[in-house]
C-alpha positions in Angstrom: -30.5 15.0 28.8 -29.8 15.0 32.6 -26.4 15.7 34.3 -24.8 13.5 36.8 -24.5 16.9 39.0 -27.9 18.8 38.1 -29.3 18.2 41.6 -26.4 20.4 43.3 -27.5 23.5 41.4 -30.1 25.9 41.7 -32.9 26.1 39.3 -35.3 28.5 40.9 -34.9 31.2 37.7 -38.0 33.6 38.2 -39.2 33.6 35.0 -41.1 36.9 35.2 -36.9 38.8 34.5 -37.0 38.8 30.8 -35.6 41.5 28.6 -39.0 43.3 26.6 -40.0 41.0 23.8 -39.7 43.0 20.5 -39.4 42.7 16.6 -36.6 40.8 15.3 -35.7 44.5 12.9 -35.3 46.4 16.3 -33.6 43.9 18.0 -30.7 43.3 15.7 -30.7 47.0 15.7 -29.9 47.1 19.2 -27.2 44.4 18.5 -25.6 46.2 15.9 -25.4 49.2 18.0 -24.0 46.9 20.6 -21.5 45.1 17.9 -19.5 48.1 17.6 -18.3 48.5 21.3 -17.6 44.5 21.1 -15.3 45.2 18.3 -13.6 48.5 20.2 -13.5 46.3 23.0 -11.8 43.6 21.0 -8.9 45.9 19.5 -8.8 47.6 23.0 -7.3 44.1 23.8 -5.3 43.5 21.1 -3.6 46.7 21.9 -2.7 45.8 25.6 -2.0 42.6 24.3 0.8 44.1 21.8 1.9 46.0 24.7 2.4 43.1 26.9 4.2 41.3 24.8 7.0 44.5 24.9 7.3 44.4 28.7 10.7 43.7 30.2 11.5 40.9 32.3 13.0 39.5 35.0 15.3 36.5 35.6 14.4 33.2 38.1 17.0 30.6 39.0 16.3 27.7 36.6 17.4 25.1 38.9 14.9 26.2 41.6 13.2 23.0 42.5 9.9 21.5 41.9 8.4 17.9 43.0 7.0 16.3 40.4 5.9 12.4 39.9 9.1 11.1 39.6 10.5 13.2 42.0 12.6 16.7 42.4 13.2 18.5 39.1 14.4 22.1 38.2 12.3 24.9 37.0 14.4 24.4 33.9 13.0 21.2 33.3 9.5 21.9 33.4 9.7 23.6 30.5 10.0 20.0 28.8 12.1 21.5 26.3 9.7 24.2 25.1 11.0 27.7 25.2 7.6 29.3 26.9 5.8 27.7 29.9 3.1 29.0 32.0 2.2 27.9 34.9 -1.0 28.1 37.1 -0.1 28.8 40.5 -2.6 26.5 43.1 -3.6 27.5 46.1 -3.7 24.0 48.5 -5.1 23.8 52.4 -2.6 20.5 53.8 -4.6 18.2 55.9 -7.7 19.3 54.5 -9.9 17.0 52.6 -11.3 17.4 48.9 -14.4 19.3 49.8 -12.3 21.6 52.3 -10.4 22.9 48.6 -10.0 26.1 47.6 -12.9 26.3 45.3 -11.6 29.3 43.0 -8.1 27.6 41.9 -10.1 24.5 41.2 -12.5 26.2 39.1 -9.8 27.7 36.9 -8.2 24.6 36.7 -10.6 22.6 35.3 -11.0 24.3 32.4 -7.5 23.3 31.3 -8.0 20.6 29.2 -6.3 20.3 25.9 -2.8 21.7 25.9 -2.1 20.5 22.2 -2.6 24.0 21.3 -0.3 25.4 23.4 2.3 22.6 22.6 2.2 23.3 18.7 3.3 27.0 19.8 6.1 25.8 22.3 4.3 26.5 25.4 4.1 24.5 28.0 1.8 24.7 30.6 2.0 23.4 34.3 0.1 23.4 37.5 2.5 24.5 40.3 0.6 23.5 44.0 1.2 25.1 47.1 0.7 21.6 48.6 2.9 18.8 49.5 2.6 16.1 46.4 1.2 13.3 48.1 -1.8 15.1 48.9 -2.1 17.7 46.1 -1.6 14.9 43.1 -4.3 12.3 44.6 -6.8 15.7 43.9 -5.2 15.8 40.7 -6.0 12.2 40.1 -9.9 12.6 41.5 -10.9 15.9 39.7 -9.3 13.7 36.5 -7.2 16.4 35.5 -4.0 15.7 32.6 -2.3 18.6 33.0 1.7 18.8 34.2 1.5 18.6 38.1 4.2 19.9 40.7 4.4 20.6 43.7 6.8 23.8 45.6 8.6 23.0 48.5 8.6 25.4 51.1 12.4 25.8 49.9 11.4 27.0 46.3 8.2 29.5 47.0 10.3 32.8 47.7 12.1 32.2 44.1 9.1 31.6 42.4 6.5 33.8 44.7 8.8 36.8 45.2 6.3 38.7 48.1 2.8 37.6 46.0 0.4 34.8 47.0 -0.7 31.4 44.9 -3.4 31.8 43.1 -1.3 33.7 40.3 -1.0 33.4 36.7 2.6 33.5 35.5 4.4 33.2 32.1 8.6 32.2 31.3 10.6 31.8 28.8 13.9 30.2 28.6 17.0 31.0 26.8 18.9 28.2 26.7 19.3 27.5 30.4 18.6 30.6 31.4 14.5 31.4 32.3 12.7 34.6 32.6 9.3 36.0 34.2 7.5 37.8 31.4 4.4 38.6 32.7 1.7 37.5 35.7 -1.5 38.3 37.0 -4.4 37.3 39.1 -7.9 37.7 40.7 -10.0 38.5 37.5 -6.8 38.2 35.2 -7.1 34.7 35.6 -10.6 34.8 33.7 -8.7 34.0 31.0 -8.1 30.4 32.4 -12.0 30.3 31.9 -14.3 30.1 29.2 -17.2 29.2 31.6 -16.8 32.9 32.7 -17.1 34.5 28.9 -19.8 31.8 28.0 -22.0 33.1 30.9 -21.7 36.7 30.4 -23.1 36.1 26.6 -26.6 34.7 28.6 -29.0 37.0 29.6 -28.5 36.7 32.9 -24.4 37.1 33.2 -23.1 35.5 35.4 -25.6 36.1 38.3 -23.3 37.8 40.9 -23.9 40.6 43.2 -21.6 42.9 41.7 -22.8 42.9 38.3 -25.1 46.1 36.7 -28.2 43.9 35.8 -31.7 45.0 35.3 -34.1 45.2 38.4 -35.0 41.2 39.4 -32.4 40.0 37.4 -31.0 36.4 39.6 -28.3 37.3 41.5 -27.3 34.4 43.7 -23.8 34.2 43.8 -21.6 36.7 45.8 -21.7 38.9 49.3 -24.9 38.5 51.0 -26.0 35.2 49.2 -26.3 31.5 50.7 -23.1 30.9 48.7 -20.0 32.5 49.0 -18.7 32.7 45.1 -19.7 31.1 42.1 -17.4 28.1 42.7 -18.8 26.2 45.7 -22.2 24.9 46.6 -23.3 22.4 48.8 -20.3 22.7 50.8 -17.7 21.7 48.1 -16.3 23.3 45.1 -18.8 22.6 42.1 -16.9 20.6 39.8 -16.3 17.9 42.6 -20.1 16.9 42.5 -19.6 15.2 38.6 -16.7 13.2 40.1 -18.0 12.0 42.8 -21.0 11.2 41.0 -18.9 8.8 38.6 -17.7 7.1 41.4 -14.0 8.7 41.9 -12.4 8.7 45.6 -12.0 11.7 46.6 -9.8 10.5 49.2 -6.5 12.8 49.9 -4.7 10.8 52.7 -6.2 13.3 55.2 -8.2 12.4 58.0 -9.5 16.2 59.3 -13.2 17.6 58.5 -13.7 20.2 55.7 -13.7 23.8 56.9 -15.5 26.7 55.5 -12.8 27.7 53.2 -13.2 30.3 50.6 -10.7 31.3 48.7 -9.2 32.8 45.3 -12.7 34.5 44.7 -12.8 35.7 41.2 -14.2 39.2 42.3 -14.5 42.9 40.2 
């Protein structure tokens, strides 16, 4: 079955990088051997997990203030109740158009989906945008995203960004009225926003970027040195634009300015 978006990708694969062909004995041999590494890795994480989960924390003003669709709302009030919330920090270009977005934050983000999950264990999740809202929610609106949507004023970015950059990854919890940073990270901490990412590097050929130990001839055409910058944006826009577009959304922002070659919160090593 074709995709709305197939055309925007490249298929040129050369077919002669293949792993050696051999007997279906040795091979799940080899993936045995492999299995047990997995499984190490697996507990690895399970043990930084445990450990992040006994990190201090630090307090944030809850009534630090957010622009949601209805308006201005506290920090507090995002959490809709819930005692966790994370939120997604955006990265947003004002004045730019949709194609002129920074490809890496909307790759993350549209892998957010289904926040049932998350609900059931009293976390809530947001999207906090670097943006102004008139702009920021009308990309919202064309990439067809559900998730909680705010935008922070220039007022509210020192409380919440305290000397780091959007394009972070940050966990609360509240106590009554009082809220707490738990834990944040970015770059490839965010992979976890991501299954595209852990999907791909179960293929044979990963996820076809520069960086990565491959065999000799294995595709590598995403990255430094490549006609594309990253593996978020091709054809000029970030790659999950091409499907909307495609089913006829406007991509329209309210801005009347060109795209520029912007590249930003690349996932790298």
């Amino acid at each position: 079955m074709k995709t709305s978006d197939q055309h925007h990708f490249a298929r040129d694969l050369d077919t002669a990088a293949r792993p050696a062909v051999v007997d279906r004995a040795t091979w799940q041999a080899e993936l045995d051997s492999l299995r047990v590494r997995e499984k190490a890795h697996t507990r690895e994480g399970d043990a930084i997990a445990a450990t992040r989960r006994r990190l201090p924390m630090v307090e944030v003003d809850p009534t630090t203030t957010l622009i949601g669709p209805h308006g201005p709302v506290t920090l507090l009030e995002v959490f809709e109740g819930r005692r966790l919330l994370i939120a997604y920090f955006h990265m947003w270009h004002s004045g730019q158009p949709a194609s002129g977005q920074c490809e890496g934050c909307t790759f993350s983000t549209t892998h957010i989906t289904e926040l049932s999950y998350l609900h059931s264990r009293d976390v809530t999740y947001a999207t906090f945008c670097e943006g102004p809202y008139e702009e920021s929610s009308r990309y919202h609106d064309f990439m067809g995203w559900t998730m909680p949507w705010y935008s922070v004023p220039q007022e509210s970015v020192d409380a919440l960004i305290a000397d780091r950059h959007f394009g972070i990854l940050v966990s609360y919890l509240r106590d009554g009225d009082r809220v707490f940073e738990t834990y944040w990270t970015t770059g490839r901490g965010n992979e976890v926003m991501a299954p595209s990412f852990g999907l791909l590097d179960r293929t044979v050929y990963g996820r076809q970027e520069v960086w990565e130990n491959s065999p000799e001839g294995w595709p590598k055409r995403w990255g430094e040195n490549t006609s594309e910058p990253n593996g978020f944006r091709t054809n000029g826009r970030p790659i999950a634009q091409w499907s909307r577009l495609a089913a006829g959304r406007p991509d329209d922002l309210g801005t009347a300015t060109t795209a520029t070659d912007q590249h930003c919160c690349q996932n790298e090593p």
